[in-house]
Structure formats: structure tokens, C-alpha cells
FINUTI-991070 format. One record per residue: x, y, z of N, C-alpha, C in turn. Coordinates in steps of 0.001 Angstrom, whole numbers, plus 500000, padded with zeros to 6 digits. Atoms other than C-alpha are relative to their C-alpha. Example, Ala and Ser with C-alpha at 12.3 -4.5 7.8 and 13.67 -1.06 7.14 Angstrom:
2
500890498810500000512300495500507800500900501200500000499180498810499940513670498940507140499230501090500730
//
This chain:
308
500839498808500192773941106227601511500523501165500823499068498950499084775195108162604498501598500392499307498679499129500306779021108418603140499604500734498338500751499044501248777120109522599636499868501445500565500716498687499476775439112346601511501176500796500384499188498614499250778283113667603337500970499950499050498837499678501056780634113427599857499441501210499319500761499254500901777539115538598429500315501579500650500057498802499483777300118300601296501033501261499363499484498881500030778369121791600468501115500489501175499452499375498808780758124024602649500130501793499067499866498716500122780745127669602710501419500614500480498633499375499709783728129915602512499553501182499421500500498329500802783741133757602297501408500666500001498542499048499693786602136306601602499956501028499592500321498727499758786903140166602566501316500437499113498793499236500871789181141792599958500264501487500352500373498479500002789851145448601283501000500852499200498882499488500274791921147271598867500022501141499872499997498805499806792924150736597793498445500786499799500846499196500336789636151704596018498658499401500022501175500822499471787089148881597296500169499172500903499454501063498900786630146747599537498697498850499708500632500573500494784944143360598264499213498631501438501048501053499366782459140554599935500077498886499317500479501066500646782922137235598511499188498456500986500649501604498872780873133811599830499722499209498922499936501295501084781049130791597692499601498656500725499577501324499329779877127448598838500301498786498394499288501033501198781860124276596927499980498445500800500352501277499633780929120897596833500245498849499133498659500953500760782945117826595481498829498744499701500609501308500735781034115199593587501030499085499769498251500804500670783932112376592870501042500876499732498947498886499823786432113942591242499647501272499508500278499039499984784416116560590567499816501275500926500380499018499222784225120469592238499157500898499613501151498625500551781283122548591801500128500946501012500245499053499158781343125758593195498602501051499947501164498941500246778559128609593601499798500983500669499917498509499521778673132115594198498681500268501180501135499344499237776309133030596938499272501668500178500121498767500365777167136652596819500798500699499877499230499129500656779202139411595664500097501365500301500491498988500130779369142765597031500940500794499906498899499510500578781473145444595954499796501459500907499981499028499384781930148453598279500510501414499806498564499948500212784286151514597344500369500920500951499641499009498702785510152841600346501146500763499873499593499250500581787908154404598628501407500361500799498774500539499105791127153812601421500983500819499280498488499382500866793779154858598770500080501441499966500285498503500193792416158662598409500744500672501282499334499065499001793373159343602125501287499455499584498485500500499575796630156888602602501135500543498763499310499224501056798212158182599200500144501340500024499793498294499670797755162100600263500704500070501158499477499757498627797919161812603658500552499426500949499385500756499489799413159266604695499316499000501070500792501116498996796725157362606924499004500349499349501147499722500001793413156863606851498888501101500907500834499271499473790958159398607878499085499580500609500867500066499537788480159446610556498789499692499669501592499603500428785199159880608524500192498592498959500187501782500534786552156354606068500537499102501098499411500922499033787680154600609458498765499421500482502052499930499413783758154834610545499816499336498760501340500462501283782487153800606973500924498622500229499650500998500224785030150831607253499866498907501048500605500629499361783809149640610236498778499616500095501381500500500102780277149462609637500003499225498745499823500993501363781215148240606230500195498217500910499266501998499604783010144989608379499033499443500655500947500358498528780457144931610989498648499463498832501292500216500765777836144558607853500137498389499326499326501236500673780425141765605960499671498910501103500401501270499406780046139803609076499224499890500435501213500972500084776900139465609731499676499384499010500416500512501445776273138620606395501177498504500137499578501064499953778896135688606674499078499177500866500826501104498840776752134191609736498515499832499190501245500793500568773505134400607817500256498967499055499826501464501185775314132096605070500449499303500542499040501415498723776920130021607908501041499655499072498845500306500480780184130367606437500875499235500594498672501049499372782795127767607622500867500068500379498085499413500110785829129589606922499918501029499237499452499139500869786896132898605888501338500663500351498862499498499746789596135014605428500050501526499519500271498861500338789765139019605340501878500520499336498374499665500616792924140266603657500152501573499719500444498781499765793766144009603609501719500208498899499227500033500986796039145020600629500950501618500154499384498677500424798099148405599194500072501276500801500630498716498869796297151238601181500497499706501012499764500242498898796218149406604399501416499803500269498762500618500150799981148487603991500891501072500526499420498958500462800938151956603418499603500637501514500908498614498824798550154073606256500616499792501381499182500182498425800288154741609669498943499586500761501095500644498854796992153596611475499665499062499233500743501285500725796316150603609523499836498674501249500272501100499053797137148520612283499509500111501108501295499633498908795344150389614889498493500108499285501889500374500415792239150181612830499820498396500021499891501449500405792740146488612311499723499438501514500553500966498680792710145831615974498950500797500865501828498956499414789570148809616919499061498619499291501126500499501199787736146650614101500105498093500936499729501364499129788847142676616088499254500538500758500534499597499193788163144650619289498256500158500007501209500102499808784931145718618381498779498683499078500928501309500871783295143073615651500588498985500467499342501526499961785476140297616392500354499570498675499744500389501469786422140039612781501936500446499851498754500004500360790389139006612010500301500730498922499417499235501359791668141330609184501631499511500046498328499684499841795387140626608221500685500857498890499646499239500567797627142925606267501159499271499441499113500853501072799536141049603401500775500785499262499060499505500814802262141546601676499628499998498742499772499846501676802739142615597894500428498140499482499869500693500328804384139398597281499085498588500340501237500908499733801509137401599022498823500338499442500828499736501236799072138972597151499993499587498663499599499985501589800626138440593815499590498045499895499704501556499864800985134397594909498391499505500181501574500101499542797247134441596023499062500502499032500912499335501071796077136341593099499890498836498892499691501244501092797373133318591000499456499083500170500714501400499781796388130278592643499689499522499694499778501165501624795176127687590275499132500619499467500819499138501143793552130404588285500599499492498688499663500143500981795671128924585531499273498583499620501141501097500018792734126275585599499398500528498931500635500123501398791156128505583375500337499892499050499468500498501619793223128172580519499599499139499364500261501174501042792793125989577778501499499983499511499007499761500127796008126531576549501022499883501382498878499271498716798622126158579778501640499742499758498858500186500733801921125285577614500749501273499647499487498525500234802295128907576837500827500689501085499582499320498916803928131965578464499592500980500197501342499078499785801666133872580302500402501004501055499229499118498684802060137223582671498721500289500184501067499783499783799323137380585005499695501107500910499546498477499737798928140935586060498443500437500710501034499780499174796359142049588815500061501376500429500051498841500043795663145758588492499451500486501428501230499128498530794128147475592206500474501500499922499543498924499451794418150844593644500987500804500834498420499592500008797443150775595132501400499267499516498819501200500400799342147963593771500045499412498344500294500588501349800240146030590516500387498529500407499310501660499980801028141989591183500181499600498805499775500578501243802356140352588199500523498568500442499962501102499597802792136584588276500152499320499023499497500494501907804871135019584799499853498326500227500370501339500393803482131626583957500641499630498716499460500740500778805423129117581930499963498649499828499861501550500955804460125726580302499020499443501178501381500039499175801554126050583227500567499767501343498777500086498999804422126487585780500028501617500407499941498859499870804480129436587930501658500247500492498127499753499954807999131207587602500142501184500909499650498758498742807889134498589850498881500608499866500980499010499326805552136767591804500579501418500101499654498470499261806172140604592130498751500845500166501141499048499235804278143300593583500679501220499536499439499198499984804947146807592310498806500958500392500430499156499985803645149796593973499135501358499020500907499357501408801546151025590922499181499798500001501375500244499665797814151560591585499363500959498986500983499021500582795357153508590080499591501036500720500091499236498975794522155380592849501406501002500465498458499671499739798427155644593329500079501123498755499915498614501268798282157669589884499225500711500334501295499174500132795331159439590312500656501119501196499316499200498907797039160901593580501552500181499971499056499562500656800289161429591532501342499432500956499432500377498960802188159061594418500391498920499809499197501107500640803686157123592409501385500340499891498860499266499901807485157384592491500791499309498910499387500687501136809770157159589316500587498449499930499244501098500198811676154551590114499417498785499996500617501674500509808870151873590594499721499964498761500353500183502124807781152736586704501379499444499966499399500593500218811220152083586659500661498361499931499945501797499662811726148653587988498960499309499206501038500713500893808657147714586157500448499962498813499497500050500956809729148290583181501443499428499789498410500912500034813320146671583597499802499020500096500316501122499807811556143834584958499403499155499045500561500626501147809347143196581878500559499994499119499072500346501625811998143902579045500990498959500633498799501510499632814125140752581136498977499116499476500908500931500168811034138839580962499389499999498668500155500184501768810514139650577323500801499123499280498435500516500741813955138755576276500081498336499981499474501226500779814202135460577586498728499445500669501535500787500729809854134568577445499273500737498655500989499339500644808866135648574495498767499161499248500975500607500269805901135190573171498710500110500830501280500406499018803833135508576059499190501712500248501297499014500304800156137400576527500015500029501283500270499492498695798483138779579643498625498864500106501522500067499373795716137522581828499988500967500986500069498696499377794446140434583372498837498997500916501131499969498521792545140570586849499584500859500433500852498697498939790366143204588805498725500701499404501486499605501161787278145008587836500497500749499392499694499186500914788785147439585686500153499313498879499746500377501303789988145487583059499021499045499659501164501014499917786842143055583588498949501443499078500705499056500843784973146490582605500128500747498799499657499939501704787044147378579814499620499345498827500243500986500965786455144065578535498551500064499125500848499575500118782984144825578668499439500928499201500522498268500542782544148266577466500309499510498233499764500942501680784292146139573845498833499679499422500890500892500853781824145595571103500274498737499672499563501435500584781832141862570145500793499981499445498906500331500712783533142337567388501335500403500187498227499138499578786409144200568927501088499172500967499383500760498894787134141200571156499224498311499696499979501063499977787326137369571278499225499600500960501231500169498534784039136565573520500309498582500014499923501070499542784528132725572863500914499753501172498962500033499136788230132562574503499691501365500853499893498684499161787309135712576620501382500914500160498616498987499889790248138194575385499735500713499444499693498629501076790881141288574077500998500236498937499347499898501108793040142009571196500716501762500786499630498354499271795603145135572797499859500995499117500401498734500953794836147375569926498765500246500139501439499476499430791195147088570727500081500989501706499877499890498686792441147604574281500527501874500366499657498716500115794172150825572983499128500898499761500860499234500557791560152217570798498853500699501252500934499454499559788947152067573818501095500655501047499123498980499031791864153710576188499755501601499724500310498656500347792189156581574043498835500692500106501441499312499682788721157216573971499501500183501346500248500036498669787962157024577807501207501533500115498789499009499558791233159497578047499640501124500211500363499329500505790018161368576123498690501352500699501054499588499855786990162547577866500542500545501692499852499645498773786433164074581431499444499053500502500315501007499513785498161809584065498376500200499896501884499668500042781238163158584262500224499420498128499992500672501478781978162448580382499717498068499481499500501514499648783048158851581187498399499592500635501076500895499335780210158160583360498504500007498873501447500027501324777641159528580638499995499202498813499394500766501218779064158278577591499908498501499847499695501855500009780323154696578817498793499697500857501111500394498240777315154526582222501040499237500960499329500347498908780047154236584655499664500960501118500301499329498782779848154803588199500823500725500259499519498933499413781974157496589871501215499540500162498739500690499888784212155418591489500983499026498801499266500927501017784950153239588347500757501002498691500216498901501033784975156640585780501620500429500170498695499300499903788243157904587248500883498917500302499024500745499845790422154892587938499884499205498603500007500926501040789700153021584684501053500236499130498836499563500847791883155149582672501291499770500306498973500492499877794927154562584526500552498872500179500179501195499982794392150951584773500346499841498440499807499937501784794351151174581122501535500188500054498623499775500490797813152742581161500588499188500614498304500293499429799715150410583360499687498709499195499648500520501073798206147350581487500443500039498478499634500050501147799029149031578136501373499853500344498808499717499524802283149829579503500807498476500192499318501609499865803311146083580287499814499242498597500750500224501057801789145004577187500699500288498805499210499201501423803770147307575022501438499077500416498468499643499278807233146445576673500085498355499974500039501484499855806602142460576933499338499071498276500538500447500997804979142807573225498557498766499778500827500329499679801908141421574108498452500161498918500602499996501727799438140510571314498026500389500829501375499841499727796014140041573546500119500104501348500406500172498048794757139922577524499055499114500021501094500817499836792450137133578317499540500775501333500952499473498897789739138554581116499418499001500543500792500545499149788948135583583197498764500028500796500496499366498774786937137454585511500497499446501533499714500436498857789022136641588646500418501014501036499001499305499599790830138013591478500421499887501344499482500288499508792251138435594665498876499097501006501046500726498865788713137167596950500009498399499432499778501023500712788829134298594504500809499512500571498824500865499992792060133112595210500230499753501269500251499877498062791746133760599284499114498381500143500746501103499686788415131034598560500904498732499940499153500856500750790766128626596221500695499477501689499178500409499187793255128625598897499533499468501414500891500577498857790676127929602351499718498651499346500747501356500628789109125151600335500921499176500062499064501189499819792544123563599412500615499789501361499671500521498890793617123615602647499282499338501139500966501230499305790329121812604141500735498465499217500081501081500700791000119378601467501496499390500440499200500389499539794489118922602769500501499399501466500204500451498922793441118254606023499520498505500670501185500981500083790925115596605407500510498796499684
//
């Protein structure tokens, strides 16, 4: 009865996503029946502190979001101790990567909360964005490019026969467009990189990640999209592009009921997955709903379980 009970118990795990144009809250506790894993969201909170606006102009972060991002952390962790989290992990993406004080905020924010932040690489991101997200498939024989849109970054991560074949990270955000600080030559590399990976995978679709393309998916009438398999069809994907483009951002928020922060980055999210999409010939996007806090949990969990 006792080793029953303690196969049953839960464990809590939380993970702080801060990237260019939010900064996320996840807490999950997961609990292993045989060979079963149930997990369960505890909570979800979505912040947008908006990081990329200074570090893309000005090259750091500003005073007046250095304050909102500390009370933001100072709020994340208490909130971990009321769920008596176990284990977490804060991860600090694109923005922070970029900003000449990133790492003096990182250790004001230790100093004063006691909360670890670390500042990851592009190519650790991309590897972490993946993680056995290719669980959700039904299909994992295919060849799949799994492409994680943020505000300052793009990760792409080419799955083959349910085999992961390479990670990249390209400096292409949404935020990064929006603040026109994007520099030719990464469109370039991107695009060189996906007509190789056309040539010799073809055949293969997207799984998209982040809330943007989670809200695209959304904003799709039923019929414009595959709700059983959760995908889009990229001509649906086009049609609602153009129309969002189309409009001004106060337009966007009336029209579609988007928030502020989501109204003006959606559209260019749109263009860099059309943009891969076109160039890799890409028929649909499946929308999991995943992303990088996800894959932070994935990875704490398996490494209890590797302990044990």
C-alpha cells in the first residue's frame, strides 16, 4: 500500500519563459501511474513585458521594464512556493541575449528575490523547444520542421522518421521586425538553409509553436482548418495573413478582439512562418499548442526520472 501511494504522488515543476515580447509562468504537477504519465496544468500566466522593444532599439533594457521585470519575478516566485514547486527552471531567451545589461539584471533579480534566471543560447532553445514534443504526433515516420516563432528569435528543429536531425536558431523575431532589426543576411541564411532542407527532405510540413500561431490557428473558422489533427492548411494560413495585413493594428484588435500586444506581432509571425513554408513547400502546420515552458517542464521531470 505504502509503495502504491508513493508511485501515485504528484510532483510539481514550474518554468519562467522570459522572452522578447512576454514573459510566461508555467507550473505543472505530473504523476506516473505504471507506465503511465499524467500531467496537469496548475497555471498559466502570460505577461508581456515587452523586453524586445527596448533591446532591439536601444540596445539594453530600460529602467522603467527592468522594475516591471522584477516585480514580475518577485510575483512568479511567490507563486511557485504557494504550489510547492519541486523544481523549476527560469530561462531568458532573444532579448535578454542581445541587451548589454542582461546580465546585470539577472544577478540585481538573484540578489534581490533569490530567483536563478539563466540566459540560453539560440541553439539550446531550439533543442528544448523540441523535446519529446514529437509525442504528439500520430504520424512520426514523416519529415517534419518544427519551427518556434518568439520575439526575437526563430528555432527550427527538422524531424525525420521521428528522429531529430538539426537545431538552429535564427535571429528572426517579431519584435525583431517590428523594430526593423533584422539584418539581411539572417533572411538570408534562412532561406539557404530551408531550400537544402527541401532538396534533400522533401515532403515535409511544419509544427508550429508560440502563441501567435496558436492564435492564428484560432482566429480559423472550422472549416478553414483540420480541428481533428489540429492543423492548418497554409493557404488558409495565407488567406487569414492577408487579411490581418491588411488592416491597422486598432483594426486588428477590433475586428479579430486581439489584445495590443498580440495585434502587432501576429502579422509578422505570419510572414516568417509563411516564408519557411513557401521555400520548404509546405502543404499544412499542425498547432500542438506547445512551447518553450513546456519543454523546460519535459526536461526537469526527465531528469528526476533519471535519477531515481
Amino acid at each position: 500500500m505504502a509503495n502504491d501511494e508513493k508511485k501515485m504522488k504528484s510532483t510539481t515543476y514550474a518554468a519562467i519563459d522570459i522572452g522578447s515580447n512576454a514573459a510566461r509562468l508555467l507550473v505543472k504537477s505530473i504523476k506516473r501511474e505504471g507506465d503511465k504519465v499524467k500531467s496537469t496544468k496548475e497555471i498559466l500566466l502570460r505577461v508581456p513585458l515587452r523586453l524586445g522593444f527596448d533591446v532591439f532599439k536601444l540596445g539594453r533594457i530600460s529602467e522603467k521594464r527592468e522594475k516591471n521585470m522584477m516585480r514580475l519575478m518577485k510575483v512568479y516566485n511567490h507563486l511557485m512556493k504557494i504550489y510547492d514547486v519541486s523544481a523549476y527552471r527560469a530561462c531568458a531567451t532573444s532579448a535578454m541575449r542581445d541587451a548589454q545589461n542582461g546580465l546585470e539584471i539577472i544577478k540585481n533579480i538573484k540578489k534581490n528575490i533569490g530567483l536563478d534566471i539563466e540566459i540560453i543560447t539560440g541553439q539550446e532553445e531550439a533543442k528544448m523547444v523540441y523535446n519529446n514534443h514529437i509525442e504528439c504526433m500520430e504520424d512520426r515516420n514523416g519529415n517534419y520542421m518544427y519551427v518556434d516563432v518568439g520575439g526575437g528569435s526563430t528555432e527550427v528543429n527538422l524531424l525525420s522518421q521521428g528522429q531529430l536531425v538539426s537545431s538552429r536558431s535564427y535571429n528572426i523575431g517579431t519584435v525583431r521586425i517590428l523594430n526593423e532589426a533584422v539584418v539581411e543576411n539572417e533572411w538570408q541564411r534562412l532561406r539557404s538553409d530551408m531550400a537544402q532542407i527541401a532538396q534533400q527532405y522533401p515532403g515535409t510540413n511544419i509544427i508550429g509553436s508560440g502563441g501567435n500561431i496558436n492564435k492564428l490557428y484560432r482566429l480559423l473558422d472550422d472549416d478553414e482548418k483540420d480541428c481533428e489533427q489540429k492543423r492548418m492548411p497554409i493557404d488558409s494560413l495565407r488567406k487569414l495573413h492577408g487579411s490581418l495585413k491588411a488592416l491597422s493594428v486598432e483594426e486588428r484588435m477590433d475586428q479579430f478582439n486581439l489584445k495590443p500586444d498580440r495585434a502587432d506581432v501576429i502579422v509578422p509571425a505570419g510572414e516568417i512562418f509563411l516564408t519557411i513554408a513557401d521555400i520548404i513547400h509546405a502543404q499544412y502546420i499542425y498547432v500542438p499548442v506547445i512551447g518553450l515552458a513546456d519543454g523546460i517542464i519535459d526536461d526537469l521531470y526527465a531528469k528526476d526520472q533519471s535519477r531515481q
